[in-house]
N, CA, C and O of each residue as an XYZ file, in Angstrom:
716
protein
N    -203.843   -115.663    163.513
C    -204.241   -115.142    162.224
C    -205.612   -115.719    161.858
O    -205.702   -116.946    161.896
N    -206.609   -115.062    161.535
C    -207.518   -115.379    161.404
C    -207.832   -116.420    159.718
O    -206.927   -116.388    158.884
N    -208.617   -116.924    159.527
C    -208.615   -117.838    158.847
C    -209.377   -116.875    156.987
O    -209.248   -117.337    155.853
N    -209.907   -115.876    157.280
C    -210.189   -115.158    156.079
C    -209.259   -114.712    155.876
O    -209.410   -114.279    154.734
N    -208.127   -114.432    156.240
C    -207.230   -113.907    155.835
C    -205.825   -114.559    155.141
O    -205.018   -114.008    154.392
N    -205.840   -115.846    155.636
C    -205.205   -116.897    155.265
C    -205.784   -117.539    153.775
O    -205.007   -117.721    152.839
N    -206.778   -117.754    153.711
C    -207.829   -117.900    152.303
C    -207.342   -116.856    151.443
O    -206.956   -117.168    150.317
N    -207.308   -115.613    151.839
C    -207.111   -114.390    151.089
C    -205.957   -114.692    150.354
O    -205.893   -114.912    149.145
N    -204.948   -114.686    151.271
C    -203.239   -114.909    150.825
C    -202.970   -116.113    149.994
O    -202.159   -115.966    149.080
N    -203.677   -117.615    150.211
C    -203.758   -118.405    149.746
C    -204.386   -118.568    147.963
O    -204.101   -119.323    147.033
N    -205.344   -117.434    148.147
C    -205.873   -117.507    146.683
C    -205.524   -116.201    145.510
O    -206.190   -115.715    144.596
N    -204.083   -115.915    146.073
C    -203.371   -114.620    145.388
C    -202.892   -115.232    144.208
O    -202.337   -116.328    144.122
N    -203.142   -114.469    143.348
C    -202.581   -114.993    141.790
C    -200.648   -114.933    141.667
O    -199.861   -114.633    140.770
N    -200.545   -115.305    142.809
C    -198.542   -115.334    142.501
C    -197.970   -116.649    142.087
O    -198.078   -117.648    142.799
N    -197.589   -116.646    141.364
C    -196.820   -117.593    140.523
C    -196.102   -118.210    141.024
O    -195.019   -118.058    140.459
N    -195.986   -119.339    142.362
C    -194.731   -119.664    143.248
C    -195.145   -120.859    143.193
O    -196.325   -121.014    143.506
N    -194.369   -122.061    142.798
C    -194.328   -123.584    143.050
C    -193.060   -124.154    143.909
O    -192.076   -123.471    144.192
N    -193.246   -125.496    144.269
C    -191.768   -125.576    144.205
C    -190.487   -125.714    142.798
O    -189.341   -125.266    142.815
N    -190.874   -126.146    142.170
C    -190.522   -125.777    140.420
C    -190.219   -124.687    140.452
O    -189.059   -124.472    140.803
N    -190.941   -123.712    140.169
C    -190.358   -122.120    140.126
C    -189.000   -121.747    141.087
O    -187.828   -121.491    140.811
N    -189.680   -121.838    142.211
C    -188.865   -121.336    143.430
C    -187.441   -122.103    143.341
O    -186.432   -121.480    143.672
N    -187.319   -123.747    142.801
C    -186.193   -124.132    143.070
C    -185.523   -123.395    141.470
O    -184.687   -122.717    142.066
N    -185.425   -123.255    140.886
C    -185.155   -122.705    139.266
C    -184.716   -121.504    139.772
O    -183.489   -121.448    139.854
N    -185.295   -120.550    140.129
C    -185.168   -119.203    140.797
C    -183.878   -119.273    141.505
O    -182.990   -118.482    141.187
N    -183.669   -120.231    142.529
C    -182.927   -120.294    143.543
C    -181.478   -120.772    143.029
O    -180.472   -120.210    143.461
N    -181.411   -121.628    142.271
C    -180.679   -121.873    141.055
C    -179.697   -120.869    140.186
O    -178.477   -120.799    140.037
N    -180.832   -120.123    139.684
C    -180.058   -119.429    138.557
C    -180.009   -117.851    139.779
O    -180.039   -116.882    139.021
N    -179.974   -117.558    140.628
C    -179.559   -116.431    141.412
C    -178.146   -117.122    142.216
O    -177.244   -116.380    142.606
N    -178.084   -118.732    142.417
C    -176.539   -118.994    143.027
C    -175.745   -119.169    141.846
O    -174.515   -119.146    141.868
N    -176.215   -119.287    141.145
C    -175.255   -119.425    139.831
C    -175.049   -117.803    139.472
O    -173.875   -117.434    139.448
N    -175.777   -117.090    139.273
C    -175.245   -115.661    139.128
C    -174.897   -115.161    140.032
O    -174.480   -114.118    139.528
N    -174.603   -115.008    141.753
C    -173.876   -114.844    142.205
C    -172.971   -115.536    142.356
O    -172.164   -114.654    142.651
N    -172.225   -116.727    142.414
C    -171.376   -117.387    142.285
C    -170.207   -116.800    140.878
O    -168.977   -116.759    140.879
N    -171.006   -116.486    140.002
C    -170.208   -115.989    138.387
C    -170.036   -114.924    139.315
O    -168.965   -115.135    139.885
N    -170.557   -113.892    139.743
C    -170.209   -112.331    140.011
C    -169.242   -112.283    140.771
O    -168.265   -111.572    140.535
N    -169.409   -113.392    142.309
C    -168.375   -113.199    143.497
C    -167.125   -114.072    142.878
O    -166.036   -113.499    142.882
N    -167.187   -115.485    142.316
C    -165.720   -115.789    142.007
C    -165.426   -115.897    140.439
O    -164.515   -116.459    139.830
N    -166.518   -115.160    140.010
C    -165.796   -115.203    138.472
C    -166.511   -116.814    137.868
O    -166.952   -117.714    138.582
N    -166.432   -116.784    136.212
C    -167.376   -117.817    135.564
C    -166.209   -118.710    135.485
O    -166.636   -119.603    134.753
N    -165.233   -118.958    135.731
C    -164.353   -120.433    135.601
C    -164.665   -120.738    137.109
O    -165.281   -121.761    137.409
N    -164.365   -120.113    137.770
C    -164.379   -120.744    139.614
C    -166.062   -121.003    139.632
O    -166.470   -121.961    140.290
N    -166.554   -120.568    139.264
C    -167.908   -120.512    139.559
C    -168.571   -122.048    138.034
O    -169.763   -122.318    138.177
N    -168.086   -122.586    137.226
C    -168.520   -123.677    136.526
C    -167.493   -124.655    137.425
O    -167.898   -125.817    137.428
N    -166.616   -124.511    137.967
C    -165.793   -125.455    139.271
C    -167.012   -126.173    140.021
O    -167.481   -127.301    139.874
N    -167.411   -124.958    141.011
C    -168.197   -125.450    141.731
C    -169.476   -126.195    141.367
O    -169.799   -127.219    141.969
N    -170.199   -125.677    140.380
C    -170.869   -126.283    139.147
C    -170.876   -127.975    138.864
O    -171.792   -128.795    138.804
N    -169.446   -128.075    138.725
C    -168.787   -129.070    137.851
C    -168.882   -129.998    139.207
O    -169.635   -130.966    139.101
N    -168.264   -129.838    140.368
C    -168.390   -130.601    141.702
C    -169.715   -131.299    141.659
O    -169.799   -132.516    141.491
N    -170.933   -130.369    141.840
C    -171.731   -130.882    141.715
C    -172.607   -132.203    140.913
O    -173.053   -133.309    141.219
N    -172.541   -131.442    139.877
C    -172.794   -132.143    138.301
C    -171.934   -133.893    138.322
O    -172.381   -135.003    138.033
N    -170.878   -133.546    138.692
C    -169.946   -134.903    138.532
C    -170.932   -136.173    140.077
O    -171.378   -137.319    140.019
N    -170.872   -135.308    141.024
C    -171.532   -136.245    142.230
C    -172.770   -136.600    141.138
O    -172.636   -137.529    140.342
N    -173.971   -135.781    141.178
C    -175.290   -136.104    140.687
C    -175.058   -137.071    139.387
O    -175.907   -137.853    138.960
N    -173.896   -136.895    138.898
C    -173.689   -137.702    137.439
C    -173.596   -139.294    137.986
O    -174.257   -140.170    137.429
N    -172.879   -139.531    138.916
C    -172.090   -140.706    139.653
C    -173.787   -141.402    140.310
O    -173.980   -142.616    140.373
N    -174.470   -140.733    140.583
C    -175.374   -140.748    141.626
C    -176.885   -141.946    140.276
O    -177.164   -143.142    140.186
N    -177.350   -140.726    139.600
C    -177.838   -141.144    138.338
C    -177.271   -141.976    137.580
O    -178.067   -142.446    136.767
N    -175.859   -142.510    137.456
C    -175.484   -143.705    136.751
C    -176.027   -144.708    137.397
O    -176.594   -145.645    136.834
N    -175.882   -144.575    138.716
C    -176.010   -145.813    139.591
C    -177.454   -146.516    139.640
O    -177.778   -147.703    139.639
N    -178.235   -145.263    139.686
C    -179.933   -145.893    139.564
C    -179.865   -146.243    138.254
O    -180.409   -147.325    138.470
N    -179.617   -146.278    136.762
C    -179.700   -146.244    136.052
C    -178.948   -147.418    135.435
O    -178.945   -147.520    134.208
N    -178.333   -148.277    136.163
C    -177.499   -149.620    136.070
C    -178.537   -150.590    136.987
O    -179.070   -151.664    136.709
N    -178.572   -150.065    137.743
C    -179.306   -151.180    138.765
C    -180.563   -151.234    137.939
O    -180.842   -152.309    137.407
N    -181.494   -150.009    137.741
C    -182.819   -150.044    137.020
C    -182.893   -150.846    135.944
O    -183.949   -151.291    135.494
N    -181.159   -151.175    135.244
C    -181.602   -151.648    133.483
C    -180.810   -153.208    134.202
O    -180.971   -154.186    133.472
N    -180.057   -153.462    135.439
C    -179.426   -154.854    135.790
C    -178.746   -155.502    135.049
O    -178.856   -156.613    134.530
N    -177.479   -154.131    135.024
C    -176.058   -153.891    134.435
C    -175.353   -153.317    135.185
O    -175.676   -152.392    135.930
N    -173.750   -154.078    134.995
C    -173.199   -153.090    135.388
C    -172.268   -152.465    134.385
O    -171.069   -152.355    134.639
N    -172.686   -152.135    133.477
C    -171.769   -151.469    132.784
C    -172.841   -151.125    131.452
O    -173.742   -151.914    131.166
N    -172.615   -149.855    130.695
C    -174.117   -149.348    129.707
C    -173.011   -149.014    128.201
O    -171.843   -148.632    128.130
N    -173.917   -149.328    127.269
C    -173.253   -149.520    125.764
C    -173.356   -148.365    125.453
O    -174.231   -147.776    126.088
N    -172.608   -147.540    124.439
C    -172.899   -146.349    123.993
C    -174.590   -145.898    123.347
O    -174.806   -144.687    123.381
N    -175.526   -146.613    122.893
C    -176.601   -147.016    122.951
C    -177.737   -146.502    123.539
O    -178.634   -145.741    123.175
N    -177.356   -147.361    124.948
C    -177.981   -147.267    126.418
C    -177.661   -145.904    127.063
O    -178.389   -145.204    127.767
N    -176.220   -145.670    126.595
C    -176.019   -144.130    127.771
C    -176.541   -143.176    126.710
O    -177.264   -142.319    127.219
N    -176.439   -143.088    125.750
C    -177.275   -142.385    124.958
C    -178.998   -142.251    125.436
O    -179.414   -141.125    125.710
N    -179.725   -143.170    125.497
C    -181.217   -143.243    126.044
C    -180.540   -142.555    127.059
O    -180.059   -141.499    126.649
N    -180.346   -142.783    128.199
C    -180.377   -142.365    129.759
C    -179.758   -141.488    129.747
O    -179.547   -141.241    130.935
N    -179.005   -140.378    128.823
C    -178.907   -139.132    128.831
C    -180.394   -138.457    128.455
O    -180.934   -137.450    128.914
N    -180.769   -139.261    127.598
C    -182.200   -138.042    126.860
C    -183.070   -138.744    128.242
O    -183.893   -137.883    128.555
N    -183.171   -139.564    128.884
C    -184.759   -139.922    129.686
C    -184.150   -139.383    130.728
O    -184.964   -138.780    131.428
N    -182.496   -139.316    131.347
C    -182.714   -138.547    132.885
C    -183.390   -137.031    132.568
O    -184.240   -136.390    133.186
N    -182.541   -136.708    131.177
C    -183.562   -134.994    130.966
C    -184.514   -134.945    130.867
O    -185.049   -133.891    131.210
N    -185.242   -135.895    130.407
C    -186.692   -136.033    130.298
C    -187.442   -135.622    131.322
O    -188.283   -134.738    131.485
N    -186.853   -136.630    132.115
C    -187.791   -136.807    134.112
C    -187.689   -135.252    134.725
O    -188.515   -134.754    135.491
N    -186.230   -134.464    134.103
C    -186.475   -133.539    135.097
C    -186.776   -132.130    134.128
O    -186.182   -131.092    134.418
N    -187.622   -132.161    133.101
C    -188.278   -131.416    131.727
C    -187.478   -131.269    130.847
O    -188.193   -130.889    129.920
N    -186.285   -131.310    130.410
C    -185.721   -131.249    129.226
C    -186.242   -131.977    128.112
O    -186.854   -133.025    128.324
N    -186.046   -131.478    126.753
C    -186.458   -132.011    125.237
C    -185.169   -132.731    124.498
O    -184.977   -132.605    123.288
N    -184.724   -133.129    124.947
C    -183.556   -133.788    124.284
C    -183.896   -135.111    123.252
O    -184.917   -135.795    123.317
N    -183.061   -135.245    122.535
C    -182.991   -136.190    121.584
C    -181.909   -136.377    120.811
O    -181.179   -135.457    120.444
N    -181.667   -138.199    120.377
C    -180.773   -138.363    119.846
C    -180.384   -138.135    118.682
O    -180.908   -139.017    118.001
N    -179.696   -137.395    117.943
C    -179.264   -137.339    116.946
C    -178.159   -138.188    116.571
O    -178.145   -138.302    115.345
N    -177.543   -138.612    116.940
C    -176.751   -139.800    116.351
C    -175.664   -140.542    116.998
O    -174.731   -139.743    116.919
N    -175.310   -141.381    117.473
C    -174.722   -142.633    118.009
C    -174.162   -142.968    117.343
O    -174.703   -143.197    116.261
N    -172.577   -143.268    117.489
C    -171.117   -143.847    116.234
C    -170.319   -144.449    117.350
O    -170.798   -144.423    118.484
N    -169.368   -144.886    117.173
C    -167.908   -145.165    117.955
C    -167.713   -144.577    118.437
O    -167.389   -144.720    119.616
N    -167.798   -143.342    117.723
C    -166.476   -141.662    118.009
C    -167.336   -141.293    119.426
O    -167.018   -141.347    120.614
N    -168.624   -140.876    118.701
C    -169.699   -140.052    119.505
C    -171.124   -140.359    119.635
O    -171.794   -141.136    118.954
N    -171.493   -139.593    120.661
C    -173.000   -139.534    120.948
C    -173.481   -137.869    120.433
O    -172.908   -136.809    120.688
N    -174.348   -138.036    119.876
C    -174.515   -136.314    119.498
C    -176.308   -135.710    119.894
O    -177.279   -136.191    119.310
N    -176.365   -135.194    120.398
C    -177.500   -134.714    121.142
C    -178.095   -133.646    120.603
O    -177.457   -132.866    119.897
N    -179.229   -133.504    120.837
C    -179.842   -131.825    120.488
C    -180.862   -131.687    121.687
O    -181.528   -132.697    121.912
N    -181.073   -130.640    122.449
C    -182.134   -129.967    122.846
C    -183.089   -128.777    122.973
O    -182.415   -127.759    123.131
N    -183.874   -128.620    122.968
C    -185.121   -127.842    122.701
C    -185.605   -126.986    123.955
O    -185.972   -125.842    123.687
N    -185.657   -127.401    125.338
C    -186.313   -126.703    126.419
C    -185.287   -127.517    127.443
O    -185.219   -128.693    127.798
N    -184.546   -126.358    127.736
C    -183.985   -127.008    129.152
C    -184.441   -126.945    130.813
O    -185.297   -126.169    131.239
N    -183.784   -127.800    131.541
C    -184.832   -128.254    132.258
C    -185.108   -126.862    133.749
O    -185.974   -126.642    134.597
N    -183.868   -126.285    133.358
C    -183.822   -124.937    134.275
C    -184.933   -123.879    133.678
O    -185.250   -122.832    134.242
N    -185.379   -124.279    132.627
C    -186.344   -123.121    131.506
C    -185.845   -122.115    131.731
O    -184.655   -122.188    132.036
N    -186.419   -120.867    131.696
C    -185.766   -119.316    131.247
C    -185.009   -118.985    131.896
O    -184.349   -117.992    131.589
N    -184.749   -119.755    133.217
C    -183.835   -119.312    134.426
C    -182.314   -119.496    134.350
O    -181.383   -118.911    134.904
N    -182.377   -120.440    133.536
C    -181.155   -120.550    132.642
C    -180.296   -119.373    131.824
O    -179.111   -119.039    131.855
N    -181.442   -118.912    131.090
C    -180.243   -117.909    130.288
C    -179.545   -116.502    131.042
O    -179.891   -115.619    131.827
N    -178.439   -116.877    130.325
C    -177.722   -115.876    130.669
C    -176.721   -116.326    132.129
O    -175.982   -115.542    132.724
N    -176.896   -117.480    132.407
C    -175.737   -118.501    133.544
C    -175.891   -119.447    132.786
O    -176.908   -120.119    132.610
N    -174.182   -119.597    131.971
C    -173.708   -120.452    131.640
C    -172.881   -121.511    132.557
O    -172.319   -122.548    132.204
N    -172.994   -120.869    133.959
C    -172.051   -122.078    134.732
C    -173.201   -123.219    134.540
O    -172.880   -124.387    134.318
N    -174.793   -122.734    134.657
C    -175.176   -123.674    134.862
C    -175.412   -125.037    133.887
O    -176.262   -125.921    133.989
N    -174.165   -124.831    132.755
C    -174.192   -125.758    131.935
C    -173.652   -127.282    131.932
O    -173.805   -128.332    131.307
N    -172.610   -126.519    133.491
C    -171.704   -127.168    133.562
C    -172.309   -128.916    134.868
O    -171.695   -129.743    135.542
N    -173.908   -128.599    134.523
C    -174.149   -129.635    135.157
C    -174.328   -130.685    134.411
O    -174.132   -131.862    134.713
N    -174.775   -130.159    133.246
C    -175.133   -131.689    131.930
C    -174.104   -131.622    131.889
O    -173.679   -132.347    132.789
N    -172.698   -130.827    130.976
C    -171.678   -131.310    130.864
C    -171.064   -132.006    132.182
O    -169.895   -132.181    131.839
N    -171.142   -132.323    133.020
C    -170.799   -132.941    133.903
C    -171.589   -134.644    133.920
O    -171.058   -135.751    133.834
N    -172.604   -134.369    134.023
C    -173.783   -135.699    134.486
C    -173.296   -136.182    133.027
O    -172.608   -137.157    133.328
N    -173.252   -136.079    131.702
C    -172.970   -136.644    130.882
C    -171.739   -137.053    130.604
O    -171.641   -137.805    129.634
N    -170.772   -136.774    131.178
C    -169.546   -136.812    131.270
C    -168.900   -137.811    132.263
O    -168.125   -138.740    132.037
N    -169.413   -137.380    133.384
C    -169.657   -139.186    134.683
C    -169.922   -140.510    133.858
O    -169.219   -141.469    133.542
N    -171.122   -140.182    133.663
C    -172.059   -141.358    133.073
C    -171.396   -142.174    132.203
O    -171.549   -143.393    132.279
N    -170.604   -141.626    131.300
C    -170.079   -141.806    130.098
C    -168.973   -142.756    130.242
O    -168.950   -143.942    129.913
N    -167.886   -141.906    130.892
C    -166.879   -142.170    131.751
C    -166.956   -143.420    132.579
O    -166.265   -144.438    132.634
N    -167.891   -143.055    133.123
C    -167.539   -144.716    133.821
C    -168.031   -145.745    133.398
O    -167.711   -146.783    133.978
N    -169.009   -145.820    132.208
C    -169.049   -146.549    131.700
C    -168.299   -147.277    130.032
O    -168.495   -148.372    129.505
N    -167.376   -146.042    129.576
C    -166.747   -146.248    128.907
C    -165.097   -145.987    128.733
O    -164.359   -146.112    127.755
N    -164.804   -145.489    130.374
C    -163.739   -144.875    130.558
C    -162.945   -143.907    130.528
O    -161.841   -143.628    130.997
N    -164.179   -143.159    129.499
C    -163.405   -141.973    129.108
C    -164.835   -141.125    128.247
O    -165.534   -141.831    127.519
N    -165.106   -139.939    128.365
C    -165.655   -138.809    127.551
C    -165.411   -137.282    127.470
O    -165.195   -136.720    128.544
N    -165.416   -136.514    126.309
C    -164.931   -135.765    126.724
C    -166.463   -135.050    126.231
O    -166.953   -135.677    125.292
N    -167.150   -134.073    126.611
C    -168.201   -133.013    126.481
C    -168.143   -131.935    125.356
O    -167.744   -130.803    125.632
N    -168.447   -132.191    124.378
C    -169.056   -130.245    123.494
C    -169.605   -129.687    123.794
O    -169.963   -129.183    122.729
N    -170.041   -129.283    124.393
C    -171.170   -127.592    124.780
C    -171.617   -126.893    123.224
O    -172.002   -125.725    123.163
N    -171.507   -127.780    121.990
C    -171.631   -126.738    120.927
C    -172.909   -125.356    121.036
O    -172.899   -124.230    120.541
N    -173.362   -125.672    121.425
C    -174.450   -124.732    121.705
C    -175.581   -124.437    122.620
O    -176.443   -125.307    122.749
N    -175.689   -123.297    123.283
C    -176.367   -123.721    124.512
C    -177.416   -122.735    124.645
O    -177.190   -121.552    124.391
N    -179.059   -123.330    125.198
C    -179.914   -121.893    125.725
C    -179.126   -121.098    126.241
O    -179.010   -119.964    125.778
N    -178.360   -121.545    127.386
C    -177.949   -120.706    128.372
C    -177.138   -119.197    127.772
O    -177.072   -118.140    128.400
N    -176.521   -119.493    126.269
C    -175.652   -118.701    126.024
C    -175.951   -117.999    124.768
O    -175.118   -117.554    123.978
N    -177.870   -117.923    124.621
C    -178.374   -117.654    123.987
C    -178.930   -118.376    122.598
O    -179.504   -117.917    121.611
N    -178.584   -119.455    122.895
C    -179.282   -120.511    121.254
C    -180.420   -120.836    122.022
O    -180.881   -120.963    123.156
N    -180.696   -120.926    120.418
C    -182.124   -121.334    120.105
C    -182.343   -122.885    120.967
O    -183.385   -123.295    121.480
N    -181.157   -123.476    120.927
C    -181.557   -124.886    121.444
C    -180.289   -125.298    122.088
O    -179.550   -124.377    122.434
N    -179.843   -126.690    122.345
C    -178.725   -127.016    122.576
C    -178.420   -128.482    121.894
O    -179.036   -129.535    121.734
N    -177.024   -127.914    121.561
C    -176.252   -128.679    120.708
C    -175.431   -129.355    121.607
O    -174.758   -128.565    122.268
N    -175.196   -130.787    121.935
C    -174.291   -131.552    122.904
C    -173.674   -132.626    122.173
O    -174.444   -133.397    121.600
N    -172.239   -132.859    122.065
C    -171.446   -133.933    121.537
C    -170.842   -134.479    122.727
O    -170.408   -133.674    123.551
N    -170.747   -135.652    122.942
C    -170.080   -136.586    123.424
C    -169.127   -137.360    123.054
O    -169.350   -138.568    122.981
N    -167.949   -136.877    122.761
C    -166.770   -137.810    122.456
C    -166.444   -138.884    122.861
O    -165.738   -138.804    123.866
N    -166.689   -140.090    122.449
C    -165.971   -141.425    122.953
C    -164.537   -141.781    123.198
O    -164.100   -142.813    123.708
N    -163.827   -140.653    122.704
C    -162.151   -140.904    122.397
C    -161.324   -139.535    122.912
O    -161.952   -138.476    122.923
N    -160.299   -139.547    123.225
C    -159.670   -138.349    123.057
C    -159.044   -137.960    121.635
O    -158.822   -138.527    120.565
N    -158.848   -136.443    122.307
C    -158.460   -135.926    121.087
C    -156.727   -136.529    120.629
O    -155.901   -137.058    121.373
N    -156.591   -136.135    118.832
C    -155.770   -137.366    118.680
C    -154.383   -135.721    118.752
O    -153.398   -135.748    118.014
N    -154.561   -134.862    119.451
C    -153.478   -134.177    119.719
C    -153.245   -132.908    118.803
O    -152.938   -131.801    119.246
N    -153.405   -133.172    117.648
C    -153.847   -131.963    116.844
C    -154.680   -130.937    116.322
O    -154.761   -130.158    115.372
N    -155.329   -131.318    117.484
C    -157.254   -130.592    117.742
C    -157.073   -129.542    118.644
O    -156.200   -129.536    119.512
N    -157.911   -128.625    118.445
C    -157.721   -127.638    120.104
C    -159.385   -127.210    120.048
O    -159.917   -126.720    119.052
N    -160.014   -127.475    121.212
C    -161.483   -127.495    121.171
C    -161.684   -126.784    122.587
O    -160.771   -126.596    123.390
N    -163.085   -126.399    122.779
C    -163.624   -126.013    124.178
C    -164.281   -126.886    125.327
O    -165.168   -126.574    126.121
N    -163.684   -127.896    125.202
C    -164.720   -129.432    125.399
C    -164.037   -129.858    127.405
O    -162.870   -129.766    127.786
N    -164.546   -130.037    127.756
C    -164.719   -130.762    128.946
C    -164.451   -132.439    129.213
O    -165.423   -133.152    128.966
N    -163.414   -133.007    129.617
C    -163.047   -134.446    129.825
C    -163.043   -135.094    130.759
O    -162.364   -134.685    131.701
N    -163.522   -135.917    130.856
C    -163.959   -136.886    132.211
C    -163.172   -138.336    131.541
O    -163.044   -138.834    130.423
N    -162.674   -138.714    133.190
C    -162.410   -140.017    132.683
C    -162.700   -141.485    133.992
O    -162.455   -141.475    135.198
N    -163.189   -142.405    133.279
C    -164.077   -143.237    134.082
C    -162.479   -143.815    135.596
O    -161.259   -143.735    135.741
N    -163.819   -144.386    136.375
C    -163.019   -144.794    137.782
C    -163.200   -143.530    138.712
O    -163.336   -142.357    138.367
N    -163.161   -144.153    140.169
C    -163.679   -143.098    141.014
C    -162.486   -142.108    141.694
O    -162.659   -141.247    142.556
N    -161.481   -142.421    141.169
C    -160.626   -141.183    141.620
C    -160.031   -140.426    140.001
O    -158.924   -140.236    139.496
N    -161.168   -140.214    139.683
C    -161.171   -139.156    138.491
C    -161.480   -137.514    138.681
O    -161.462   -136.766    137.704
């Protein structure tokens, strides 16, 4: 191939990074995954994931702060700074006993996101690990999500279970590795 022609192709105005391309690649296995096994089997596989990468990111994230174990506080920060690193806008809205309560603004899948909600099921997951093993137990809100058309996303983190007379849409993790 000659080398003007390579220049040519090289200086085409197409929009391809690795950023793009992995986002792309993303939200097309997540929408086929919803199409071929359906959106519960398909936030499963989701959830597999999300829980490893959750386990994975606690671990740098103990060694980095030289702990082994993170205060509701701390997992609060290292929920908003792992989103940070990989573009999310997150921030804390408020830290209690009960809960951690989150908001975000730009998620880190950007537009590729909407409209695959499995792919929610990776924060609810990574936040849910994290949590979990460091407090034994969390259970996830999804109150509101880009993915499912909000404006932003709304994330609660329960410190406790429910006391039995609740019925919610929430996601539960509980700390130790055969969880």
């Amino acid at each position: 191939m000659s080398r003007k022609v390579d220049e040519k192709i090289e200086s085409l105005p197409v929009s391809l990074d690795r950023d793009a391309f992995l986002r792309t690649l993303l939200r097309e296995l997540a929408g086929t995954l919803e199409q071929v096994v359906g959106m519960e089997d398909a936030q499963g596989f989701i959830s597999v994931v999300g829980r490893t990468m959750g386990d994975h990111l606690n671990q740098d994230y103990k060694q980095a702060l030289g702990t082994s174990s993170l205060d509701p506080e701390q997992i609060a920060s290292v929920l908003v700074d792992l989103k940070r690193r990989i573009g999310g806008a997150f921030h804390i809205e408020d830290v209690t006993e009960q809960k951690i309560v989150l908001r975000n603004s730009c998620c880190p899948f950007g537009e590729s996101v909407k409209g695959r909600r499995s792919l929610c099921m990776m924060t609810s997951n990574v936040f849910g690990s994290i949590t979990a093993d460091n407090l034994g137990y969390a259970r996830v809100e999804l109150r509101e999500t880009i993915a499912s058309g909000g404006r932003g996303c709304h994330v609660i983190v329960h410190l406790s279970p429910l006391d039995g007379g609740e019925t919610d849409d929430t996601h539960e993790y509980f700390g130790g590795s055969d969880s």
